[in-house]
N, CA, C and O atoms as CSV, one atom per row, in Angstrom:
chain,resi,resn,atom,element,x,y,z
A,1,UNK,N,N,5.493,-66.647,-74.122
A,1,UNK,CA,C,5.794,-65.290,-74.539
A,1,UNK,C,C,6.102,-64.405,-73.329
A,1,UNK,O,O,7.173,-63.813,-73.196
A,2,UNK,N,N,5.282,-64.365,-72.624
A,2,UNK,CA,C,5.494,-63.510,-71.275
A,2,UNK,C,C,6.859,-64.188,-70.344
A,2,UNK,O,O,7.833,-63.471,-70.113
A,3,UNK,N,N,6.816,-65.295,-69.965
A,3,UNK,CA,C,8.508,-65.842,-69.952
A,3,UNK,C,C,9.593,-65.258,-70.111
A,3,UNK,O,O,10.429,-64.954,-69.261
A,4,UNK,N,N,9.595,-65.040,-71.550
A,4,UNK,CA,C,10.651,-64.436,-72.336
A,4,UNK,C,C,10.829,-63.165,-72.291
A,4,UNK,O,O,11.945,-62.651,-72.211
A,5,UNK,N,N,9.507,-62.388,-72.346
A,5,UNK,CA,C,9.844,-61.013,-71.559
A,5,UNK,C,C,10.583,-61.221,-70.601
A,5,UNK,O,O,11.808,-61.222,-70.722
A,6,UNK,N,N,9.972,-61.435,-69.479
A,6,UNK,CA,C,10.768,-61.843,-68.408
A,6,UNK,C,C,11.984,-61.856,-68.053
A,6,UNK,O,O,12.747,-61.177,-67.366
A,7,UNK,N,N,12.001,-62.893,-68.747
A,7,UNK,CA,C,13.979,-63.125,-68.945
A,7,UNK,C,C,14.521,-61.689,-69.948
A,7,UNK,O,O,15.347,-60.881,-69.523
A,8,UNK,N,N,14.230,-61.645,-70.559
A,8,UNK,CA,C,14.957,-60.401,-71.235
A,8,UNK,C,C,15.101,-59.187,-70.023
A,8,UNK,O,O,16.128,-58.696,-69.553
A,9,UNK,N,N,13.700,-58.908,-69.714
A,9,UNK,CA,C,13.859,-57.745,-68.863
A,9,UNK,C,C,14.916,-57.362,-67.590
A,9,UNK,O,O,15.419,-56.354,-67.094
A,10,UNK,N,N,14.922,-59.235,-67.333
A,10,UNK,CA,C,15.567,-59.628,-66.192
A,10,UNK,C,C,17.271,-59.338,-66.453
A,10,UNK,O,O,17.895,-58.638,-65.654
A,11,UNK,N,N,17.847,-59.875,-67.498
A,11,UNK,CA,C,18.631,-59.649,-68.074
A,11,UNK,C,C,19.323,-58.131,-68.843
A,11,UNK,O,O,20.476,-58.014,-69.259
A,12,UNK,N,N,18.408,-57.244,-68.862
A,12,UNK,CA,C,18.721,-55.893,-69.400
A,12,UNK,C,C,19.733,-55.560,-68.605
A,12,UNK,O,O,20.815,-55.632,-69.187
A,13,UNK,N,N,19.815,-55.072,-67.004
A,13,UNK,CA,C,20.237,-54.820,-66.238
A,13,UNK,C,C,21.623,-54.710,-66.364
A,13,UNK,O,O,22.294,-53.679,-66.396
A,14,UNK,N,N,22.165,-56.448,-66.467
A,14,UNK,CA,C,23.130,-57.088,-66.280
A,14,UNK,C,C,23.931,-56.916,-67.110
A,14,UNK,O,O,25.111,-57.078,-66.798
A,15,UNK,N,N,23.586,-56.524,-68.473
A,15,UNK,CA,C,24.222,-56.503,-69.505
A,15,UNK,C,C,25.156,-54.887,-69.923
A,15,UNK,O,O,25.878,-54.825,-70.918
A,16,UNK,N,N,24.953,-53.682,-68.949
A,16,UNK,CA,C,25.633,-52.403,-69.302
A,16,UNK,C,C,26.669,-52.687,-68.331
A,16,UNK,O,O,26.712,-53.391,-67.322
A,17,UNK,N,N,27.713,-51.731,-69.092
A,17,UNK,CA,C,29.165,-51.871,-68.776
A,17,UNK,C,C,29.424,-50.386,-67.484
A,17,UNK,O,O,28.569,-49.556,-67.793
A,18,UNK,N,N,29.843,-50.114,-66.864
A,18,UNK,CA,C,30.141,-48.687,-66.475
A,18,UNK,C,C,31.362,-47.865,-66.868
A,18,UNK,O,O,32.456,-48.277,-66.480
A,19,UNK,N,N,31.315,-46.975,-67.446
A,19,UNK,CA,C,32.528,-46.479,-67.571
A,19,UNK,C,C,33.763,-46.035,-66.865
A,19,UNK,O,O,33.620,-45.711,-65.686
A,20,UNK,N,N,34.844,-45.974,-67.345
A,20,UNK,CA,C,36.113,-46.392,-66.645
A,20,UNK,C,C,36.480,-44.847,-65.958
A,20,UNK,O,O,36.469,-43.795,-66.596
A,21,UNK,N,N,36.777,-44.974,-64.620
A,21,UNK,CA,C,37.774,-43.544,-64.104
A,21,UNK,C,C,38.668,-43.315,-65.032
A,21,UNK,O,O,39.280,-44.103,-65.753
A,22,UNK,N,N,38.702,-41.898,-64.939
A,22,UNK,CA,C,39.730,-41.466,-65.748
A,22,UNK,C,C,40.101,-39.835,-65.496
A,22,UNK,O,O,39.030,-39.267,-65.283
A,23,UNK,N,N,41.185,-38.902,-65.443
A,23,UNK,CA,C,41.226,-37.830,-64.907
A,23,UNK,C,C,41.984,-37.078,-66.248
A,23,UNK,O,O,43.138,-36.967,-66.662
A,24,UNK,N,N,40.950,-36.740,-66.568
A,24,UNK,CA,C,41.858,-36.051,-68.060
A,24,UNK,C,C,41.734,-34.444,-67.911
A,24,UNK,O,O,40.754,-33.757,-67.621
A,25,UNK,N,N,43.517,-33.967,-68.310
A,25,UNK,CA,C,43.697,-32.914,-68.216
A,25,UNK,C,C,43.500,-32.006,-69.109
A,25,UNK,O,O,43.750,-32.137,-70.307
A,26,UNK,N,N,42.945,-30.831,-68.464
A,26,UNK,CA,C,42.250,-29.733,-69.168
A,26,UNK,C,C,41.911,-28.403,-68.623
A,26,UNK,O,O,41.296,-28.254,-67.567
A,27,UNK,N,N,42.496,-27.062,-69.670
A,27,UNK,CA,C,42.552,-25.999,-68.603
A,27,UNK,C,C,42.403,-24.909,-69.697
A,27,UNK,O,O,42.962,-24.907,-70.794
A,28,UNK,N,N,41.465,-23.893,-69.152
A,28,UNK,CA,C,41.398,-22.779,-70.531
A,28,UNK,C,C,42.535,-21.631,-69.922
A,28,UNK,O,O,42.500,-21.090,-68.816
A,29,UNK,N,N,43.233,-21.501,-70.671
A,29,UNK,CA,C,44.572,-20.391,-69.282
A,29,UNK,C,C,45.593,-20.464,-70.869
A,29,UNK,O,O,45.767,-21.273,-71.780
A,30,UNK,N,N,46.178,-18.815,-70.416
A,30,UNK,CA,C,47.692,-18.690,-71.360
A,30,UNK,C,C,48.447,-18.045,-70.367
A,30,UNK,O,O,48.155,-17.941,-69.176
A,31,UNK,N,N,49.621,-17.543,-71.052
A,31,UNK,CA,C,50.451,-17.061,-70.608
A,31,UNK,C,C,51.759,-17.611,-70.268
A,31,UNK,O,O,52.601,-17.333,-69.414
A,32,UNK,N,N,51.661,-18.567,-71.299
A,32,UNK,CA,C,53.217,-19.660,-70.805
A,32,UNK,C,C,53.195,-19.886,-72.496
A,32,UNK,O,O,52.432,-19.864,-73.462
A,33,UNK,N,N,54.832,-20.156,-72.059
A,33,UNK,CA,C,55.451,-20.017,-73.719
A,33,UNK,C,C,56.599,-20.630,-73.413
A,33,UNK,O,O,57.089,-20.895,-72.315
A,34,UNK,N,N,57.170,-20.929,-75.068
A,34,UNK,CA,C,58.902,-20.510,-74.909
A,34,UNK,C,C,59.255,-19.947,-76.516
A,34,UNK,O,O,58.733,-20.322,-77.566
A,35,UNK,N,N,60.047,-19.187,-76.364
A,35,UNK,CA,C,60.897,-18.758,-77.525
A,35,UNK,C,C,62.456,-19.237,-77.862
A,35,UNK,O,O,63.067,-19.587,-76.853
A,36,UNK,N,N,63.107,-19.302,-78.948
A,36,UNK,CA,C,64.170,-19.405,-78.982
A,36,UNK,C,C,64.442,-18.558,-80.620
A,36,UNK,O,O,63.732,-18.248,-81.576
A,37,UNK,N,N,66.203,-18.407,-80.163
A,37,UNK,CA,C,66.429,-17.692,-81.954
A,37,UNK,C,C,67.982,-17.892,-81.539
A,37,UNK,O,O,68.517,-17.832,-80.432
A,38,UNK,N,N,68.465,-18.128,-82.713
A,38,UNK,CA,C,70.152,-18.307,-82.181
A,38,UNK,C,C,70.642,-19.208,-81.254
A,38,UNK,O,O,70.454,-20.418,-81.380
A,39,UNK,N,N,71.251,-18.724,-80.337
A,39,UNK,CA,C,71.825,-19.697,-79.059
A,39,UNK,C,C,71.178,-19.207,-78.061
A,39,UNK,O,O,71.714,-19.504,-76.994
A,40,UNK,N,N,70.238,-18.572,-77.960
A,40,UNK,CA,C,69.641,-18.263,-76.693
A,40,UNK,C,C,68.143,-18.721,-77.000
A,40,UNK,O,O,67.791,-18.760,-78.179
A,41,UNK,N,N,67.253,-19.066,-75.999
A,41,UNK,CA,C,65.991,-20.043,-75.730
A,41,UNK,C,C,65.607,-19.534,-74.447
A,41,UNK,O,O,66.593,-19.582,-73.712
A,42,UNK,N,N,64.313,-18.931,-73.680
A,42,UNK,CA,C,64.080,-18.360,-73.190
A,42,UNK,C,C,62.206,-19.313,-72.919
A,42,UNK,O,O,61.420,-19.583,-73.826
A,43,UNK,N,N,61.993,-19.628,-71.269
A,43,UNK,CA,C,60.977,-20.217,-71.109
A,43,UNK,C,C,60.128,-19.356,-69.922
A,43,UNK,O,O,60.627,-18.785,-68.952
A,44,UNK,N,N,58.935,-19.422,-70.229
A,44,UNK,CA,C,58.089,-18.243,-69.231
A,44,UNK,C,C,56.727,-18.528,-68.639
A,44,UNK,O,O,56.036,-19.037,-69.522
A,45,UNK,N,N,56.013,-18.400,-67.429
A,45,UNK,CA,C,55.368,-18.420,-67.405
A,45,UNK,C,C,54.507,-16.857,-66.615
A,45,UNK,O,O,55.054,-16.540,-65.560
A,46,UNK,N,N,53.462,-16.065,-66.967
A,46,UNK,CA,C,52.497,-15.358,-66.385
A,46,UNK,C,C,51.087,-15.553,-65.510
A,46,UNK,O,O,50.015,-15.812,-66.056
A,47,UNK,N,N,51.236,-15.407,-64.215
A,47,UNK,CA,C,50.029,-16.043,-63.956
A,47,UNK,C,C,49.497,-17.445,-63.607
A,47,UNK,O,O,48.298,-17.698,-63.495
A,48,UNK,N,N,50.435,-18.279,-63.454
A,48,UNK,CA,C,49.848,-19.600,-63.072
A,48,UNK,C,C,49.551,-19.939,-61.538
A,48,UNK,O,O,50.167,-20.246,-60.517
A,49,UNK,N,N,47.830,-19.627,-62.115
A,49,UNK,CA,C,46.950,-19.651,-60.804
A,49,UNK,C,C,46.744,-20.859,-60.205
A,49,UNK,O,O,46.388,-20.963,-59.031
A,50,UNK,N,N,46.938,-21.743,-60.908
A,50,UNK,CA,C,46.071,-23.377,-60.850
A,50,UNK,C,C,47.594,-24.415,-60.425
A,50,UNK,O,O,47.545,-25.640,-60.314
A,51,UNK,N,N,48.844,-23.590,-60.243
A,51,UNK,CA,C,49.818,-24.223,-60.173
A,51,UNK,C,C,50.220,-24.845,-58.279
A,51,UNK,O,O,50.488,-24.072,-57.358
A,52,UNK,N,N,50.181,-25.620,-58.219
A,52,UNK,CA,C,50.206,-25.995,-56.651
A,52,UNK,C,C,50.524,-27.414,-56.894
A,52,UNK,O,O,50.813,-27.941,-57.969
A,53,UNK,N,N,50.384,-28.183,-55.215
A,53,UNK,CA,C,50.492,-28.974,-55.093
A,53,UNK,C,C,49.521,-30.754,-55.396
A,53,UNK,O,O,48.347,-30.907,-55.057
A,54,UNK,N,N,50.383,-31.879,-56.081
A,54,UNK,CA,C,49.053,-31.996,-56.732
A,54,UNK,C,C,47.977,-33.152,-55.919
A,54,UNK,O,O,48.277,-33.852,-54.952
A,55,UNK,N,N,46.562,-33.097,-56.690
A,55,UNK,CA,C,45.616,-33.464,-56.107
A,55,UNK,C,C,45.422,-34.839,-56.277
A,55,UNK,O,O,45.189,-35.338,-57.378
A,56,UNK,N,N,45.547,-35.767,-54.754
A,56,UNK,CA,C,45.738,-37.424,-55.301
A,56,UNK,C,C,44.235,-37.487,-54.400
A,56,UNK,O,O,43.703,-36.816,-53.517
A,57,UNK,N,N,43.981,-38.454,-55.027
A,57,UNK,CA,C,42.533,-39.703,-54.398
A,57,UNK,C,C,43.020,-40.852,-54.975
A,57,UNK,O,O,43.554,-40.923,-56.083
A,58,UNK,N,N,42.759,-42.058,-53.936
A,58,UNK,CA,C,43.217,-43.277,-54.695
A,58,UNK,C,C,44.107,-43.667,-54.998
A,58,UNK,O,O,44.983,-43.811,-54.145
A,59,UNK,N,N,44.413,-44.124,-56.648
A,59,UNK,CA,C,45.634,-44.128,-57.474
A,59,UNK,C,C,45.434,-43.267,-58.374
A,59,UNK,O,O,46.122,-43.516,-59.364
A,60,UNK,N,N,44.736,-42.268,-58.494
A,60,UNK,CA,C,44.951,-41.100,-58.902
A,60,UNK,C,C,45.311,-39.925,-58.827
A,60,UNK,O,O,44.834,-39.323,-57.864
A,61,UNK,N,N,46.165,-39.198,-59.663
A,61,UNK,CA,C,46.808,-37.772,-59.302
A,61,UNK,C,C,46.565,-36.920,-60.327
A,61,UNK,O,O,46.172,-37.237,-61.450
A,62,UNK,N,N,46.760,-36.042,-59.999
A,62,UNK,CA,C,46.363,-34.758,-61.027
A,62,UNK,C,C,47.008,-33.463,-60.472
A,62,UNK,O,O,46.527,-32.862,-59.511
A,63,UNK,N,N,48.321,-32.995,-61.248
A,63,UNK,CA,C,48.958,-31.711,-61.333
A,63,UNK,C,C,48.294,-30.318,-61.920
A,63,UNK,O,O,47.245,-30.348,-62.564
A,64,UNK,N,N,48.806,-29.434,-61.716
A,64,UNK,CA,C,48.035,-28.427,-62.580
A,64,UNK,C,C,49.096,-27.131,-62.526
A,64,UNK,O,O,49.492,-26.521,-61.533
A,65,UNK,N,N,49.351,-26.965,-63.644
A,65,UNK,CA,C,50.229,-25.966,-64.252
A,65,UNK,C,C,51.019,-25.877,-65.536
A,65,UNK,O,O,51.174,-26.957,-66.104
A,66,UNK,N,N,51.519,-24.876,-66.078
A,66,UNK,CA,C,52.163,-25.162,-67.390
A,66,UNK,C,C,53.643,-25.659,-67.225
A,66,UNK,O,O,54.344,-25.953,-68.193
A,67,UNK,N,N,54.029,-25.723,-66.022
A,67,UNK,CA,C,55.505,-26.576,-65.787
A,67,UNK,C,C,55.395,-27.548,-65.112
A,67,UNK,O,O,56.417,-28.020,-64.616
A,68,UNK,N,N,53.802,-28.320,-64.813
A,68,UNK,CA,C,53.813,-29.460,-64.278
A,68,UNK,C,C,54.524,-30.849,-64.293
A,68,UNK,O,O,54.709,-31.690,-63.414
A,69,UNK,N,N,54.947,-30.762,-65.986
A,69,UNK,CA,C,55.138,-32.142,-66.428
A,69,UNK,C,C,56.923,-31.778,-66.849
A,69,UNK,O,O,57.732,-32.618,-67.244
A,70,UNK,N,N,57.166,-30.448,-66.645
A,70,UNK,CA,C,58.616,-30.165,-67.207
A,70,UNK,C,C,60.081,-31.055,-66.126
A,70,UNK,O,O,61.030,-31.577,-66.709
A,71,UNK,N,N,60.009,-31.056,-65.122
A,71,UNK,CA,C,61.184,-31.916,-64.230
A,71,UNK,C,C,60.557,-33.273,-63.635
A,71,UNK,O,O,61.128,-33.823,-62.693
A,72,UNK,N,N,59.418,-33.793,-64.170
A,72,UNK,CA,C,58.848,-34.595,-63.316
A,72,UNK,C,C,59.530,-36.097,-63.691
A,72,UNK,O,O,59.314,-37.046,-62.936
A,73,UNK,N,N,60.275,-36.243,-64.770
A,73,UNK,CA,C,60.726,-37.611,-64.747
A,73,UNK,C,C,62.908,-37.197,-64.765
A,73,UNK,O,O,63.539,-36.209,-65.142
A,74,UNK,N,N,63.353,-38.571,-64.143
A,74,UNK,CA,C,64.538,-38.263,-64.119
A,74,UNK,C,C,64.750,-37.387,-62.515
A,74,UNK,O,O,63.988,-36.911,-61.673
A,75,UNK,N,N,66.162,-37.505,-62.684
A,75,UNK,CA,C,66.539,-37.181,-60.853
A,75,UNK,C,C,66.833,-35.621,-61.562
A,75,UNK,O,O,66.798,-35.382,-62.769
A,76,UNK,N,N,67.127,-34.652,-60.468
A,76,UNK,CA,C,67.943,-33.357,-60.902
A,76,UNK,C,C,68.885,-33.453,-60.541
A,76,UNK,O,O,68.764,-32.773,-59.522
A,77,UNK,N,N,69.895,-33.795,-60.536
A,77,UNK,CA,C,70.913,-34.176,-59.754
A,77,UNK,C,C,71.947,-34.079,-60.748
A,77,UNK,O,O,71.485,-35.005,-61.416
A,78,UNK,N,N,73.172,-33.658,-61.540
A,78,UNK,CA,C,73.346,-33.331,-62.571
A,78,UNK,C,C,74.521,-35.121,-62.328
A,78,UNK,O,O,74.973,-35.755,-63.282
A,79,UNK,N,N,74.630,-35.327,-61.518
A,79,UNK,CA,C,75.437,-36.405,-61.372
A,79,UNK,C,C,75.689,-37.539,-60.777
A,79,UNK,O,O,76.677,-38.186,-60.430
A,80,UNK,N,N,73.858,-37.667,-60.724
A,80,UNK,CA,C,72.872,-38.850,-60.084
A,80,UNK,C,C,72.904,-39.857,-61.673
A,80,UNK,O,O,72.188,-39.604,-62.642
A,81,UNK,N,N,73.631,-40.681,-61.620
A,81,UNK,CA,C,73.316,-41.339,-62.540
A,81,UNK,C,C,72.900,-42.521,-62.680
A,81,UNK,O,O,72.937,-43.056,-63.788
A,82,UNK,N,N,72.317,-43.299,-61.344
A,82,UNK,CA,C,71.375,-44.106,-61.510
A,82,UNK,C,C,70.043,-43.676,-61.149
A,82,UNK,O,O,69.187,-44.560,-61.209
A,83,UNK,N,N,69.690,-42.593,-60.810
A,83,UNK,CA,C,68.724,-41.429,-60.561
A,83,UNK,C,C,67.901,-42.412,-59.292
A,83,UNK,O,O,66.746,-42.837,-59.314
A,84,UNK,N,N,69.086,-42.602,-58.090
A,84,UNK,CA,C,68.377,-42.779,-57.138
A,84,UNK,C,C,68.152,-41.866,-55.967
A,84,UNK,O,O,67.786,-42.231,-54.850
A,85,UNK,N,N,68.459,-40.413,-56.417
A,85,UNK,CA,C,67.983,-39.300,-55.154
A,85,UNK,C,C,69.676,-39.456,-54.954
A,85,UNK,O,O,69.779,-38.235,-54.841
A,86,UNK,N,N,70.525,-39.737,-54.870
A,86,UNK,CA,C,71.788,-39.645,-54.327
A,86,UNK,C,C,72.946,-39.388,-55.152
A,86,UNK,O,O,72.915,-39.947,-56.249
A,87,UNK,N,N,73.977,-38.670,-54.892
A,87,UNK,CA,C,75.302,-38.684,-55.571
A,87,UNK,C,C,76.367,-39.562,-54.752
A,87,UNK,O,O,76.928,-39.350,-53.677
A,88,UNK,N,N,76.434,-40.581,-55.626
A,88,UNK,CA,C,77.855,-41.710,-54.765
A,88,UNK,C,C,78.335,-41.586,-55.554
A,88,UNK,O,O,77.926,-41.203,-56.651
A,89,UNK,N,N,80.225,-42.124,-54.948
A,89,UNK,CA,C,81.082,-42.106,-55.298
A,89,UNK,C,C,80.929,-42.804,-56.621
A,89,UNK,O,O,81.268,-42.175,-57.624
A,90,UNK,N,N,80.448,-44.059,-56.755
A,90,UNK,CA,C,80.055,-44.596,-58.027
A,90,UNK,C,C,79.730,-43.657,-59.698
A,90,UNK,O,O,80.000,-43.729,-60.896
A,91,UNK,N,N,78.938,-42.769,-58.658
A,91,UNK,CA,C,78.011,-41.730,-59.993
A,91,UNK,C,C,78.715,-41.083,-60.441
A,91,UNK,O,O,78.724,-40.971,-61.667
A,92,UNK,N,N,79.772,-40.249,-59.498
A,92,UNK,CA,C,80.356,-39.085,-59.757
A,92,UNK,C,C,81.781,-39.532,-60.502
A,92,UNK,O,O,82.386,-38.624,-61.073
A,93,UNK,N,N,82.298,-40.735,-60.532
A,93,UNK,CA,C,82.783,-41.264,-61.263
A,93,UNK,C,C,82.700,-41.154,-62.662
A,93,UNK,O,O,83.321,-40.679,-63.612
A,94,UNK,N,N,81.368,-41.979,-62.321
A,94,UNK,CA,C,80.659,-42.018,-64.240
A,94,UNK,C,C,80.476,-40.950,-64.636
A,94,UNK,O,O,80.421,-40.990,-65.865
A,95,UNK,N,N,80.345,-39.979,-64.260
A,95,UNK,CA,C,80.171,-38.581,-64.493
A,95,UNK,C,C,81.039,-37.821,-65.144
A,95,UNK,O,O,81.009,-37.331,-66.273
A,96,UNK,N,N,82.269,-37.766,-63.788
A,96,UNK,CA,C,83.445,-37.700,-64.879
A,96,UNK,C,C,83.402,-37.977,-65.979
A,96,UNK,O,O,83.282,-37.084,-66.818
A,97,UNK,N,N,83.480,-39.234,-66.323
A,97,UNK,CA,C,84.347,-40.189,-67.343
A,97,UNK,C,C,83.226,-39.842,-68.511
A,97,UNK,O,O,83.536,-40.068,-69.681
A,98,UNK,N,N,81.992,-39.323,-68.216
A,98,UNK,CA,C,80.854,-38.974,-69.485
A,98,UNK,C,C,81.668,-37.949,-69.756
A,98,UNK,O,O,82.357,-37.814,-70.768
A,99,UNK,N,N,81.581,-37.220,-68.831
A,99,UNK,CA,C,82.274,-35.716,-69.398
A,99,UNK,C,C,83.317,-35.476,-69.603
A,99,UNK,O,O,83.665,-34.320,-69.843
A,100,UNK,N,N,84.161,-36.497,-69.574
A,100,UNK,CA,C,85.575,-36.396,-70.277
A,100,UNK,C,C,85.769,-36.859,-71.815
A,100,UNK,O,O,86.722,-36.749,-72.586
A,101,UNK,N,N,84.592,-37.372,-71.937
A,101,UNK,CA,C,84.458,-37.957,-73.556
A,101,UNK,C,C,83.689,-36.658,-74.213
A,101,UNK,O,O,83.413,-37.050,-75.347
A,102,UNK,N,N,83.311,-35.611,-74.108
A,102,UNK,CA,C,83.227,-34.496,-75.093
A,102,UNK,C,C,82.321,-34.402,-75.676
A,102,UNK,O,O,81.500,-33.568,-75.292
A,103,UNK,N,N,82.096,-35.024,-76.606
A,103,UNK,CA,C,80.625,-34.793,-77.485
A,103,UNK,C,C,79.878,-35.604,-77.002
A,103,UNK,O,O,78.800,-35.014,-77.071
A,104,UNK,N,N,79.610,-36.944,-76.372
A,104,UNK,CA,C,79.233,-37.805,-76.024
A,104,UNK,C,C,78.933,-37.242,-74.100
A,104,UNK,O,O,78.980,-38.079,-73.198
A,105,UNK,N,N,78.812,-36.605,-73.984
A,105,UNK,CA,C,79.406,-36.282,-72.614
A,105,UNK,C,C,78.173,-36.567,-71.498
A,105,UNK,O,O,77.451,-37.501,-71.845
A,106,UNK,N,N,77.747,-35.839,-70.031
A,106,UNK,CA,C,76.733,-37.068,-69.660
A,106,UNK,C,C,75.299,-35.940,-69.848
A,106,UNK,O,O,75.413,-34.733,-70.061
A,107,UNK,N,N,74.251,-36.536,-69.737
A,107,UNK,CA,C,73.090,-36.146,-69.433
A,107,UNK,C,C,72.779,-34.914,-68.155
A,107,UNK,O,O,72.898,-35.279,-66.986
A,108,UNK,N,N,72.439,-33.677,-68.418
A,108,UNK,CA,C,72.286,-32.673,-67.454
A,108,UNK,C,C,70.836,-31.855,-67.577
A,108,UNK,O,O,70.707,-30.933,-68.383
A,109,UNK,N,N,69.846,-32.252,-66.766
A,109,UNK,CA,C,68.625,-31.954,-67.087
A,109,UNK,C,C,68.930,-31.101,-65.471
A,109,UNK,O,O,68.943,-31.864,-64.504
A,110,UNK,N,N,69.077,-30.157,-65.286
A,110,UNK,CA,C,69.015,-29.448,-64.056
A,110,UNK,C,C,67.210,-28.848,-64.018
A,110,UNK,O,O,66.800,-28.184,-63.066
C-alpha cells in the first residue's frame, strides 16, 4: 500500500502539461472608425497612443494600434507584382497589360 502511494505521488509531478505562449491582442481605446455613404468612404483615427513600433521577443511580435494590421500584408507598390519590394521591367509590364483589360484591371492597395 505505501509503495503505491509512492509511485503515485512520484508520478503526480510528471503528469501536468504547461501552458502554451501566446500573445493575444487586447486594448480598451476608441476613436477609430470608418464611414462610408455613396462613393465616398472616409477612414480615421483619434488618439492612438499605443501606436508605435512593434514589440518582438523571440518569435514573437506584437503591434499596437487601430491601423496595425491595415498595410501589413502585400507590397505597396501599386506595380510590384510579384510583391518583391521592387518595380522591374517585368512588373510594370504586367501592370500595364492588367490595366489595359478594364474591369479586370490590376490590384492597387496603396
Amino acid at each position: 500500500m505505501k509503495r503505491t502511494i509512492l509511485i503515485a505521488a512520484l508520478a503526480c509531478p510528471f503528469a501536468a502539461d504547461a501552458q502554451p505562449f501566446a500573445i493575444e491582442k487586447s486594448v480598451i481605446a476608441g476613436g477609430g472608425g470608418s464611414s462610408a455613404g455613396g462613393s465616398f468612404a472616409l477612414s480615421g483615427t483619434i488618439g492612438q497612443h499605443d501606436a508605435g513600433s512593434p514589440m518582438t521577443g523571440g518569435s514573437f511580435s506584437l503591434t499596437g494600434g487601430f491601423w496595425a494590421g491595415a498595410f501589413s500584408s502585400g507590397s505597396r507598390l501599386c506595380a510590384d507584382q510579384n510583391e518583391d519590394g521592387l518595380v522591374t521591367p517585368t512588373d510594370f509590364t504586367a501592370w500595364i497589360a492588367a490595366f489595359n483589360q478594364g474591369i479586370n484591371g490590376p490590384i492597387c492597395n496603396p
